[in-house]
C-alpha positions as a LaTeX table, in Angstrom:
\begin{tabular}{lrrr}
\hline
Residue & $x$ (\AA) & $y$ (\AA) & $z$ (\AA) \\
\hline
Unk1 & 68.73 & $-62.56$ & $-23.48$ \\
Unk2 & 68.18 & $-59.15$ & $-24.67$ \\
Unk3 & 68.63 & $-56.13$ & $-22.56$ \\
Unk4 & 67.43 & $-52.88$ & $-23.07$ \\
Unk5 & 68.13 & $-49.87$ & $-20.38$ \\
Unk6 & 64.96 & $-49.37$ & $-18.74$ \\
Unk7 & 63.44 & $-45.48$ & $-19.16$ \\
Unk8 & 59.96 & $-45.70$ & $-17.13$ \\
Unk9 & 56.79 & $-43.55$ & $-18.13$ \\
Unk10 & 55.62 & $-42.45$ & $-14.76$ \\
Unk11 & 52.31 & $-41.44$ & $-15.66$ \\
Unk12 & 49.24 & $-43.57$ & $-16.51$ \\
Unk13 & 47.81 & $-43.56$ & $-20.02$ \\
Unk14 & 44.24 & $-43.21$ & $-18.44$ \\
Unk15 & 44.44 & $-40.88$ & $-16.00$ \\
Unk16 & 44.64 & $-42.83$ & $-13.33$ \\
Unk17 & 47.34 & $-42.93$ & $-10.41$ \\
Unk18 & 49.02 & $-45.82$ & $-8.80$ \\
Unk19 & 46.49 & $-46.28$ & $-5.81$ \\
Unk20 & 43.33 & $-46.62$ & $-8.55$ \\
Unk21 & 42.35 & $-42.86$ & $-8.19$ \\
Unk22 & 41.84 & $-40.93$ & $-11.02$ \\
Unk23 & 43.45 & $-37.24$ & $-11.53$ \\
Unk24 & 39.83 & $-35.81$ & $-10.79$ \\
Unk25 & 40.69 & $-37.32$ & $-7.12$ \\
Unk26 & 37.62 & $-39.45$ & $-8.11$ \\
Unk27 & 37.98 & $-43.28$ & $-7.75$ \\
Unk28 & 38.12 & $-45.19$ & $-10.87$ \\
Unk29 & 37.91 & $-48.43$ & $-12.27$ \\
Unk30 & 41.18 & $-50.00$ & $-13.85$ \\
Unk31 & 40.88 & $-51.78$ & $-17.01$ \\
Unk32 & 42.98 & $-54.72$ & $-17.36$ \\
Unk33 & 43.59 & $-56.64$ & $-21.25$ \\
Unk34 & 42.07 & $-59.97$ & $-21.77$ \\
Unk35 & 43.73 & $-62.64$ & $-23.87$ \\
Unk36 & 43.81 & $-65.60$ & $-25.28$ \\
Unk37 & 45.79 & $-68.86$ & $-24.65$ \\
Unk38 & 48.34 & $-67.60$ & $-27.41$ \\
Unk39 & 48.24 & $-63.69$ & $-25.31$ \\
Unk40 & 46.55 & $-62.76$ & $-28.24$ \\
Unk41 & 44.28 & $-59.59$ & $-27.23$ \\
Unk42 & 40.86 & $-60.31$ & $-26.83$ \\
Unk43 & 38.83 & $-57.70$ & $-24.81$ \\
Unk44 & 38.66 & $-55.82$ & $-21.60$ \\
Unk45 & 37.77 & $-56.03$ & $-18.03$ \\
Unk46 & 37.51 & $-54.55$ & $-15.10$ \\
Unk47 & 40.08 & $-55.42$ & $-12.82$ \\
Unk48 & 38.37 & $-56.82$ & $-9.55$ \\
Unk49 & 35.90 & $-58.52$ & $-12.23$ \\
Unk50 & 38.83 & $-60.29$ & $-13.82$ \\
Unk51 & 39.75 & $-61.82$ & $-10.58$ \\
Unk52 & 36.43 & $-63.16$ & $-9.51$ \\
Unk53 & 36.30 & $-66.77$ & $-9.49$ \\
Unk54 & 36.56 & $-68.23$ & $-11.80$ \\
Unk55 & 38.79 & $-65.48$ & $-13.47$ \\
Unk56 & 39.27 & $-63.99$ & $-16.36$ \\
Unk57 & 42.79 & $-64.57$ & $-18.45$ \\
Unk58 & 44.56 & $-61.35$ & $-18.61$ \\
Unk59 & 47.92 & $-60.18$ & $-19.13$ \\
Unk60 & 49.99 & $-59.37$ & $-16.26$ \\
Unk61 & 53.66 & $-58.81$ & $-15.87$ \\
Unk62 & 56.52 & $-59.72$ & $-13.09$ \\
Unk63 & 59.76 & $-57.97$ & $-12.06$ \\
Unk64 & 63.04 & $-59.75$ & $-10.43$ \\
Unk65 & 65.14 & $-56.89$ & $-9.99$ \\
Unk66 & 68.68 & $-57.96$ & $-8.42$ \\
Unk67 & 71.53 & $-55.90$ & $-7.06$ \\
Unk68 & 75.15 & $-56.41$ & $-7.54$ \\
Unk69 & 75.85 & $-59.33$ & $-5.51$ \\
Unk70 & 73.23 & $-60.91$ & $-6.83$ \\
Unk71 & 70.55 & $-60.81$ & $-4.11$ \\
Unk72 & 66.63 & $-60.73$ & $-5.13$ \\
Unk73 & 64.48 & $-57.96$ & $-3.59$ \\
Unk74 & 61.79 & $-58.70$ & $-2.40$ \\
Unk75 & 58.42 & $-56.62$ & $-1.28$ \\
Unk76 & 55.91 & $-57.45$ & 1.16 \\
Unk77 & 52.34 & $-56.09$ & $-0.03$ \\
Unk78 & 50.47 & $-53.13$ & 1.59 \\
Unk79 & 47.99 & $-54.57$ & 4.62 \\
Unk80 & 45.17 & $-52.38$ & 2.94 \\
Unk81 & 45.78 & $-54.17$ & $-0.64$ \\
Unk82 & 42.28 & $-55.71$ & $-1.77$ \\
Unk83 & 44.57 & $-58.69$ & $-2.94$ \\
Unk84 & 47.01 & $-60.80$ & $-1.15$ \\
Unk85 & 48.05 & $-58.14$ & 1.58 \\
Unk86 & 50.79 & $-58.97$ & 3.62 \\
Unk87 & 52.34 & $-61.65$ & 1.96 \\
Unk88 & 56.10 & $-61.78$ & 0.44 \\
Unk89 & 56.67 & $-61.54$ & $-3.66$ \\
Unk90 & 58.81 & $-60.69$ & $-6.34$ \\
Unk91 & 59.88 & $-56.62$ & $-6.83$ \\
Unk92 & 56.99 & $-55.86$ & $-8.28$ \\
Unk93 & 54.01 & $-57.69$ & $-10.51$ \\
Unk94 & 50.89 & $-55.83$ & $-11.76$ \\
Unk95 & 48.93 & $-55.28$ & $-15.22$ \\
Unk96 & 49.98 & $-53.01$ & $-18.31$ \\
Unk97 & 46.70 & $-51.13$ & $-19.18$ \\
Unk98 & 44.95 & $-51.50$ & $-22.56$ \\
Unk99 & 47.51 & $-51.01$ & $-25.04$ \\
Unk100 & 50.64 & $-50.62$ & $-23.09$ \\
Unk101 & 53.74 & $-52.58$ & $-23.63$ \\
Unk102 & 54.39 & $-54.86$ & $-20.67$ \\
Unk103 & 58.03 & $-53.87$ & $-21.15$ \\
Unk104 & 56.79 & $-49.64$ & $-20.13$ \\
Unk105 & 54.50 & $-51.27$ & $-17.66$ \\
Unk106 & 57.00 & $-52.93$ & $-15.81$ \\
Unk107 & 58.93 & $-49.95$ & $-15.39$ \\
Unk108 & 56.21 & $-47.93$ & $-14.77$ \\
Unk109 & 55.01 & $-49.60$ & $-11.91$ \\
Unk110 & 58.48 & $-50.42$ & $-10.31$ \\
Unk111 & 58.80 & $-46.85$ & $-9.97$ \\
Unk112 & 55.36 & $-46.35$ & $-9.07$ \\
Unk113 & 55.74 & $-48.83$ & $-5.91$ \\
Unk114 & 59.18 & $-48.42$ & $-5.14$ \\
Unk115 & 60.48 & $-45.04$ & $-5.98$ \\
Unk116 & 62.99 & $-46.61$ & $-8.69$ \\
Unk117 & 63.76 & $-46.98$ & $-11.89$ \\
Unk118 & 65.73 & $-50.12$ & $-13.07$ \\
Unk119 & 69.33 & $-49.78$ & $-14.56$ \\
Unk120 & 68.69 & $-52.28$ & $-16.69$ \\
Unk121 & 65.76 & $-54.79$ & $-17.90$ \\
Unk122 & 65.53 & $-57.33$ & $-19.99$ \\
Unk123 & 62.93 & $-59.80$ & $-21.04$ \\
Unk124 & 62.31 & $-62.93$ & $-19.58$ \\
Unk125 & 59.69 & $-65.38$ & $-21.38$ \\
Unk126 & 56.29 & $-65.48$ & $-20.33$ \\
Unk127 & 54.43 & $-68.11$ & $-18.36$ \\
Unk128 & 50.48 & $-68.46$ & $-17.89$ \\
Unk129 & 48.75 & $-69.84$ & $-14.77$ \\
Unk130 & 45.94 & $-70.59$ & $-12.70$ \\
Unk131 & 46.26 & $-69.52$ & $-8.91$ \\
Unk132 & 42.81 & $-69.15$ & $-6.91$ \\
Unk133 & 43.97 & $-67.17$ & $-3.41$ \\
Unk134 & 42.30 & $-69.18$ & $-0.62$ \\
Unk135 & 41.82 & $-66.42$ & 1.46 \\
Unk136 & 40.39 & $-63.47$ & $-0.64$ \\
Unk137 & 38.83 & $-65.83$ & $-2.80$ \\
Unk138 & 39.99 & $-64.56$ & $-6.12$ \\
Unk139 & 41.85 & $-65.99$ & $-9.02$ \\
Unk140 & 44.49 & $-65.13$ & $-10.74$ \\
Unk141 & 44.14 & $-66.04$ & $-14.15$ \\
Unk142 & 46.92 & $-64.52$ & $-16.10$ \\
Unk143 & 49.37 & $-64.66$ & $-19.00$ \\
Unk144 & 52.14 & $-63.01$ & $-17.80$ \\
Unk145 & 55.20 & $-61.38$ & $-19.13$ \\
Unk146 & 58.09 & $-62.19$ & $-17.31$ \\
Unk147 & 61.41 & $-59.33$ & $-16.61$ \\
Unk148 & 64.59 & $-59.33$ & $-14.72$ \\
Unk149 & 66.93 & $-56.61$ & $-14.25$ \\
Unk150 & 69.57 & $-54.82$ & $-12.01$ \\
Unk151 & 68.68 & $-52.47$ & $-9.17$ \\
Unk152 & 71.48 & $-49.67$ & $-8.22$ \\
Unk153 & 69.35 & $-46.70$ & $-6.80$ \\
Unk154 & 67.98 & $-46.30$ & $-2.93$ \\
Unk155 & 64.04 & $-47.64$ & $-2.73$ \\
Unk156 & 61.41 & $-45.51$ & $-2.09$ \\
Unk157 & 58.59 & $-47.55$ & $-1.72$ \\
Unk158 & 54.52 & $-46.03$ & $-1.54$ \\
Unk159 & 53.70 & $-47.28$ & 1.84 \\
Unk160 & 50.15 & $-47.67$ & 0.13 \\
Unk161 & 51.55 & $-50.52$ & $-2.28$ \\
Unk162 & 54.79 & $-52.26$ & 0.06 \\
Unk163 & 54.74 & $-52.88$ & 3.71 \\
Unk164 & 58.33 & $-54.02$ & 3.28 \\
Unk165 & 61.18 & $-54.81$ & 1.31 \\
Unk166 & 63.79 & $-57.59$ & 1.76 \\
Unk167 & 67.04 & $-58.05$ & $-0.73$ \\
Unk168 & 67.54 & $-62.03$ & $-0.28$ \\
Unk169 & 69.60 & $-64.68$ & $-1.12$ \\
Unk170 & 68.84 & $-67.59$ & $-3.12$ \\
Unk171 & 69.42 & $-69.45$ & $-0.01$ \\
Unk172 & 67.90 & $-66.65$ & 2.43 \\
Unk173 & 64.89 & $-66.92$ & $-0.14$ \\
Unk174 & 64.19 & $-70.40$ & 0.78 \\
Unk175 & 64.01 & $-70.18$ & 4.69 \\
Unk176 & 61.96 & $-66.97$ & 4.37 \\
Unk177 & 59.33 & $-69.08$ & 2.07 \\
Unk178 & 59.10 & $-71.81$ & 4.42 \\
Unk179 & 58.59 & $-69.66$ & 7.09 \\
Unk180 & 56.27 & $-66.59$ & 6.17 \\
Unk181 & 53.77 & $-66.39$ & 3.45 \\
Unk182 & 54.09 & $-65.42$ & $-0.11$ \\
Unk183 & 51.86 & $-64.81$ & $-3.22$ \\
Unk184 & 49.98 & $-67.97$ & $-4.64$ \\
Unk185 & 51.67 & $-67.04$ & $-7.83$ \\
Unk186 & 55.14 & $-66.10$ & $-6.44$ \\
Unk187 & 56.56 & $-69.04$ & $-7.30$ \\
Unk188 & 55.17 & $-70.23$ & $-10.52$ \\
Unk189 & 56.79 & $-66.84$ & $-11.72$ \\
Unk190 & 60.14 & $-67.29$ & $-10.35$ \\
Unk191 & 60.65 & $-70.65$ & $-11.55$ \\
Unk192 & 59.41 & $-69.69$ & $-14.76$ \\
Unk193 & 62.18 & $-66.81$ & $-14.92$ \\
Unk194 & 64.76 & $-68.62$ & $-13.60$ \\
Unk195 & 66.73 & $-69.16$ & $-16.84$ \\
Unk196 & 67.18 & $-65.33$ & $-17.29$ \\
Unk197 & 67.95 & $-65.23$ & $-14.00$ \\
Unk198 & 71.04 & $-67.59$ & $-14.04$ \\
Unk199 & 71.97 & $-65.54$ & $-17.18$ \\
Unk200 & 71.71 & $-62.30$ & $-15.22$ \\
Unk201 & 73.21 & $-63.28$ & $-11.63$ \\
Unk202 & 75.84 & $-66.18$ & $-12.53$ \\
Unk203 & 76.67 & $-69.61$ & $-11.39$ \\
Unk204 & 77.84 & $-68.34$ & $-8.40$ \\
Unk205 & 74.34 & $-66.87$ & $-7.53$ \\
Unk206 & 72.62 & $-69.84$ & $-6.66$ \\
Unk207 & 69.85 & $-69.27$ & $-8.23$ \\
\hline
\end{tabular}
């Protein structure tokens, strides 16, 4: 698994800031990358128009960002996020912009919704999926690119992006999802990163 020390550009390439308002202080649309089957890029879309049913496949990235015993963190989404407020996921999942690495992404928007930058990523496959969210109604449609890491710094999360933040076991992970809700797509993703995940935390991790 190759790991590269993670360096995060904290501005947007388009002028636009972490809560979808441009540098004018003028709201602006966010342009997400559509793809093929093979994440070959295809087009563009706007990003609430990508997740209308039935969805429109995009890329997308996940985080799993671990500390040194080993235990995931976990963030609770915003209650004013247009998309799955309130519920549990991984660190942090979003979409590079036109034309921007997923790796510079990913580190861009860890530190743009937690105040942190990771002290080391590394790639983790990709996986692609289909998860309609019952109660918003959209779809997630998305090829995503798939990272784990190491977090060592204190979190400083946007309260406009994270309610909450959790650091779990792999065991404490499993009662908290059968008690509270998560992201449709939560665990499509962390199964899917799992190997790099073993690689990262150990045997004795559990995970």
């Amino acid at each position: 698994m190759p790991t590269t020390s993670a360096t995060a550009a904290h501005s947007s390439p388009n002028g636009v800031s972490a809560n979808g308002v441009a540098a004018t202080g003028v709201p602006a649309s966010i342009m997400l990358e559509l793809v093929d089957e093979d994440g070959n890029t295809i087009g563009t879309a706007e990003k609430l128009a990508a997740h209308q049913a039935p969805g429109q496949l995009h890329r997308a990235f996940s985080v799993f960002l671990f500390d040194e015993s080993g235990r995931l963190l976990l963030q609770r989404r915003a209650l004013g996020k247009y998309h799955s407020p309130g519920v549990w996921s991984n660190t942090c999942c979003g979409h590079p912009y036109p034309g921007e690495a997923p790796f510079a992404a990913a580190a861009r928007r860890t530190y743009e919704e937690l105040g942190i930058s990771p002290s080391l990523l590394a790639e983790a496959g990709t996986v692609r999926y289909n998860h309609p969210d019952p109660d918003s109604g959209l779809v997630e449609q998305e090829y995503n690119h798939l990272f784990v890491g190491m977090v060592q710094a204190d979190l400083r999360p946007d309260p406009e992006e994270v309610e909450e933040t959790a650091f779990v076991t792999a065991q404490e992970l499993e009662e908290r999802h059968a008690n509270a809700p998560f992201s449709a797509w939560f665990m499509t993703v962390l199964d899917a990163a799992r190997p790099a995940v073993r690689e990262l935390t150990g045997p004795s991790g559990g995970w």
